[in-house]
C-alpha positions, 0 to 999 in steps of 0.5 A, a space after each residue: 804315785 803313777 799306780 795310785 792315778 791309774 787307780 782313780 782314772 779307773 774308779 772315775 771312768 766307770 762311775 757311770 758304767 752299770 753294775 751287777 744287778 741279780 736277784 739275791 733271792 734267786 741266787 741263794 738257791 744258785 748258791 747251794 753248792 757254794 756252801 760247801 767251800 764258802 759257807 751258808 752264810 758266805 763266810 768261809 769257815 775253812 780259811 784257805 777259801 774266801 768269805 764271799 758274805 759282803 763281797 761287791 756283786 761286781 766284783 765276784 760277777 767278775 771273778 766268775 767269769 774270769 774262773 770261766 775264761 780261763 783268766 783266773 785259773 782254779 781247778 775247782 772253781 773253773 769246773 764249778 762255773 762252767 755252767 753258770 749262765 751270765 744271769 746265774 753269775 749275777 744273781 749269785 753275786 747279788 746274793 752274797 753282797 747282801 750278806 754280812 761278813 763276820 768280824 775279826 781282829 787283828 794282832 798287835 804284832 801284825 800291825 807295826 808291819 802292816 799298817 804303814 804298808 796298807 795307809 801309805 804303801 813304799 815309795 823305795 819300792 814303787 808301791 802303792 798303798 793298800 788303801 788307795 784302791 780298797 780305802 782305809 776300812 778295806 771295803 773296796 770300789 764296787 764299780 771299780 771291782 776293787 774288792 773288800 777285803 776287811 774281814 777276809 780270811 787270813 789263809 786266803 789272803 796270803 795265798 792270793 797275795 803270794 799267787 800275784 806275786 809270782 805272776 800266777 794270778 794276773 787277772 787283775 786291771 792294770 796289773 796293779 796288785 802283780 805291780 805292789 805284791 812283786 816286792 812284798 816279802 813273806 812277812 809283810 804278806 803275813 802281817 798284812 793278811 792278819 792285819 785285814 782280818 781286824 780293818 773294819 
């Protein structure tokens, strides 16, 4: 409960705070090199990256320049931002918000784990639920950088799950997610991971 109050102190306090705004146009040619990993569409045709296609602008404006300072560490995505100015960042994100995310589905046998997890978390554990901060399709809080994660891709989102977990990633606000991953097990991240892929 304390994490699910937090989490709307959060989303009230910067409903009035300004977004990212960029020009998407201008960001889809900043974006070339990101075809590469996250595809020309932003829908990641390699599972172990991200699909960036609908993804909230603040979100990613956000978890560029963590990649930059240092507080998300990723080899690879820290060099690819080191020459990103903030407009730069803005307008790439503002391009990959305005593209539509693939759909997927999930398997039966995920949801039986998943979906009690995601709707109503586990007051035995002190954990949240999902929805509380993504929202019960997964599209996330924009203001809030809470991210959409309906549709992700299933690889990326065990990894991530996995790296708050074990405390690896810790950029987020509050310590929220290290907060409810610390106590999830394998097979719920697994069910979890494929569960989102079907949420939209």
């Amino acid at each position: 409960m304390k994490k699910v109050a937090i989490a709307l102190t959060l989303l009230v306090s910067l409903v009035g705070a300004a977004n990212a705004t960029g020009n998407a146009e201008a960001g889809k040619a900043k974006a070339a090199t990101c075809a590469a990993c996250h595809g020309a569409d932003g829908n990641a045709p390699v599972a172990m990256y991200p699909k960036l296609a609908g993804q909230h602008a603040d979100y990613l404006v956000k978890q560029l320049k963590d990649f930059k300072s240092g507080a998300r560490k990723d080899p690879i995505m820290m060099g690819m931002v080191m020459g990103l100015s903030d407009e730069d960042m803005a307008d790439i994100a503002a391009h990959y918000q305005s593209l539509p995310v693939t759909e997927g589905s999930t398997p039966e046998d995920a949801v039986a784990i998943a979906k009690p997890l995601y709707q109503g978390g586990d007051s035995k554990r002190n954990m949240a639920s999902c929805m509380s901060c993504h929202g019960p399709r997964g599209n996330g809080a924009g203001l809030a950088k809470f991210p959409k994660i309906s549709s992700q891709n299933e690889a990326y989102v065990v990894a991530q799950l996995k790296k708050f977990r074990s405390g690896e990633r810790a950029n987020d606000p509050q310590k929220m997610m290290v907060d409810t991953a610390k106590s999830l097990t394998d097979a719920e991240i697994d069910a979890l991971a494929k569960y989102l892929v079907g949420l939209h």
